[in-house]
C-alpha positions in Angstrom: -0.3 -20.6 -0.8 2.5 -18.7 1.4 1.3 -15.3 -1.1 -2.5 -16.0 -0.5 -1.8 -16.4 3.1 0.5 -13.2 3.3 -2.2 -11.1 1.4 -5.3 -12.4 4.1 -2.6 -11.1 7.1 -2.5 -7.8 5.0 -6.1 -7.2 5.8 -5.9 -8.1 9.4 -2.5 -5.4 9.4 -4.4 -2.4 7.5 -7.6 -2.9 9.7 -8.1 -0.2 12.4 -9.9 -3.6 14.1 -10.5 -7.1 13.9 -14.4 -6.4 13.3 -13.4 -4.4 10.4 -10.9 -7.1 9.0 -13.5 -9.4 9.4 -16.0 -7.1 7.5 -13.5 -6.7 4.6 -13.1 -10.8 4.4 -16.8 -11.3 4.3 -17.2 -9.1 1.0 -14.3 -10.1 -0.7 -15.3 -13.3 -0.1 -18.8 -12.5 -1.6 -18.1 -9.9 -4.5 -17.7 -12.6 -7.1 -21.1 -14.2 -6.2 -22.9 -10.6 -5.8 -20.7 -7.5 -8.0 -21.3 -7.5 -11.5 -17.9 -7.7 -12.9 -15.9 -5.0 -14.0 -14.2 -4.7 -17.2 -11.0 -3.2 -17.5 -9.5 0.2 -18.9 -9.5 -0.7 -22.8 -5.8 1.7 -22.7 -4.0 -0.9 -20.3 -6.3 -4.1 -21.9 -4.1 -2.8 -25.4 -0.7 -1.8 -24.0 -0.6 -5.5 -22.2 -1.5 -7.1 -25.0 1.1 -5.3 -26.9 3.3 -6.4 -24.9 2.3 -9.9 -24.8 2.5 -10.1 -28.6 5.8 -8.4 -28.3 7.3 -11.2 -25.8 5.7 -13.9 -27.8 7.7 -12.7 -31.0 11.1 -12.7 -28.8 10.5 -15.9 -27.4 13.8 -17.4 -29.0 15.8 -14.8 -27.5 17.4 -15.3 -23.9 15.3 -12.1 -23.3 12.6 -10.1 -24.6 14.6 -6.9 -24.4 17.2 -8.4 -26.7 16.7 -6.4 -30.0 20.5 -5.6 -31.1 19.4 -6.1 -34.4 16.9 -2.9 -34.8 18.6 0.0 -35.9 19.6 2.7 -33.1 16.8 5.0 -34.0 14.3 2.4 -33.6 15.4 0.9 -30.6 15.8 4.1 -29.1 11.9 5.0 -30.6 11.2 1.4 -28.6 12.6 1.8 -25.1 10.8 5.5 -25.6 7.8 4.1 -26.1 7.9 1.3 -23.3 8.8 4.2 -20.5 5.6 6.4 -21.8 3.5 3.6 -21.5 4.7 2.0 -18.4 4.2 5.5 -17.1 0.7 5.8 -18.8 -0.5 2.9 -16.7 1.4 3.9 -13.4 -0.8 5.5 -10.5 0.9 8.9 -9.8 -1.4 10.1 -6.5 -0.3 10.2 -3.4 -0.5 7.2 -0.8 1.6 7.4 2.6 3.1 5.1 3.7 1.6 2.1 5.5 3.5 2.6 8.7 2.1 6.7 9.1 -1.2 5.5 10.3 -0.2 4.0 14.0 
């Protein structure tokens, strides 16, 4: 409730006015009914569900990261591959900072 309610004041914060907050509201409140929805990029649908199936098969450890067993090379190959992705799916574009536009 508290993170739905912080999220609505968000709007009413990044508005240049309350018109315009109110606007933004009113279609969020009707794109599910009229916007066709939009399927995700297949690339990040796979790499989550990588890592889904990854934390599913270390559920019985105390944490998923926990793979002392693997041999160095392979872990090393691992943590590798989880920085490339995680950087795959980052945003990397500029956005200033909230506070720059008053």
């Amino acid at each position: 409730m508290t993170f739905h309610l912080v999220l609505l004041a968000w709007v009413f914060f990044r508005a240049a006015d309350v018109g315009v907050a109110l606007a933004v509201i009113g279609k969020i409140c009707a794109a599910p009914a009229t916007e066709p929805f939009v399927r995700p990029a297949m690339r990040l649908t796979c790499l989550m569900g990588l890592l889904l199936l990854y934390e599913w098969a270390q559920r019985r450890q105390p944490h998923a990261m926990q793979v002392q067993w693997w041999w160095p090379t392979a872990r090393w190959a691992f943590y590798y591959g989880l920085v490339g992705a995680i950087l795959l799916a980052c945003q990397l574009n500029y956005t200033p900072f909230i506070y720059f536009q008053f």
